[in-house]
Structure formats: C-alpha cells, structure tokens
N, C-alpha and C positions, 0 to 999 in steps of 0.2 A: 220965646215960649217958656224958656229954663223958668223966667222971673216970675212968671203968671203960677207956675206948678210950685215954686220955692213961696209964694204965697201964701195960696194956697193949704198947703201944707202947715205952716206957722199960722193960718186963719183961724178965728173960733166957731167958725159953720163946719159944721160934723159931718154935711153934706159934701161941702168942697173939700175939703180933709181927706176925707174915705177916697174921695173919685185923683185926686194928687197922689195917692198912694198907690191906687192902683196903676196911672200913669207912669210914674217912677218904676214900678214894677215890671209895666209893659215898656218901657224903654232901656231898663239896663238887659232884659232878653236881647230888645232887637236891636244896640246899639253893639253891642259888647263891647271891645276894647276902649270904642270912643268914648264909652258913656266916663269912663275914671275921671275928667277935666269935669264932671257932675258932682262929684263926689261930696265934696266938701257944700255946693247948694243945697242938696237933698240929704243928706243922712245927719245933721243935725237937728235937721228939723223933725226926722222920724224920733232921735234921741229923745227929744223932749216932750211929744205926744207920750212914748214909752214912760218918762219919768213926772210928767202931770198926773197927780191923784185924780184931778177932776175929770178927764176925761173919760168918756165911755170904754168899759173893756172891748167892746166890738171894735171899734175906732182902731186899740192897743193893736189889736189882731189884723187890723189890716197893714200899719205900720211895719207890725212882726211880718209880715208875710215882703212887704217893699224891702226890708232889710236881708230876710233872705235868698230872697232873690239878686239882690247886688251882692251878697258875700258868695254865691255861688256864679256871677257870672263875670264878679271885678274880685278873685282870688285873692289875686298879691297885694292889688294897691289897699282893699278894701282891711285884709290882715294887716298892713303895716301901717295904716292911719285908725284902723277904726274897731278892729275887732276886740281889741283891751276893754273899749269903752263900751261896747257894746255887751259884752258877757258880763262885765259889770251891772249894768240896767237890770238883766235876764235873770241874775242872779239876784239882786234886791226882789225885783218883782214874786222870785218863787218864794223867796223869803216869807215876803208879805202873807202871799196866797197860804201856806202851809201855814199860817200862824191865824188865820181866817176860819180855820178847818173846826 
C-alpha cells in the first residue's frame, strides 16, 4: 500500500496528491511508532510538493499539514533525519511569501 501512497504523493494529479497526504497523515496518527520504517517513503515527497513553485498553495497546505502530523507523532526519528530539512523549506517559503507582500 506504502508504494501506491509514495506515488501518489510524487504524482502530478493534485487530486491524488491532496488525498496521499491526507493518508500519510491518517497513518502516522494511527500507526505511531510503526509508522518511522515510513519515513523516508513519504516525507520526501511532501519535501518537494513544499519546494515546487508550480504547485498549488492548497496542495503546499496539505503537505504542511502530512508533515506535521509526523513531526508530532514520529518525535525523535522525524528530529534526527528530517527536521533540518524541513525548517529549512518553511523558512524559504516564508521568505518568499513576505517578499510577495
């Protein structure tokens, strides 16, 4: 199922995109610990939704939402592989946005 959502996710249908995000979402709630062996499927692909200009801000948002939901329910593993890179993103992105204003 990982490969079909890991897809998904990296797909260019905004439709399947959106609904793999929300799946990754609903999965690291309900998996918790297990979900970490996920890790590395799913949160580069939210990486690069967040760091594609082309894609839809709503799309960004739901990504952001998939991501925080795994830094809040995979703590450790998700701080010691992924949080760097992730603040990084967040921190371009606001860049951007304030410079839009």
């Amino acid at each position: 199922m990982g490969t079909y959502i890991k897809y998904a996710i990296e797909s260019e249908d905004c439709d399947c995109a959106r609904l793999a995000c929300g799946l990754v979402s609903d999965l690291s709630s309900y998996m918790l610990e297990r979900f970490e062996e996920y890790l590395d499927d799913f949160v580069p692909g939210l990486h690069k939704i967040l760091e594609n200009a082309t894609v839809d801000r709503k799309m960004k948002l739901n990504a952001m939402h998939a991501l925080g939901d795994i830094a809040l329910n995979q703590e450790k593993p998700f701080m010691q592989k992924y949080l760097k890179d992730t603040l990084a993103i967040l921190s371009r992105a606001a860049e951007m946005s304030v410079q839009h204003i």
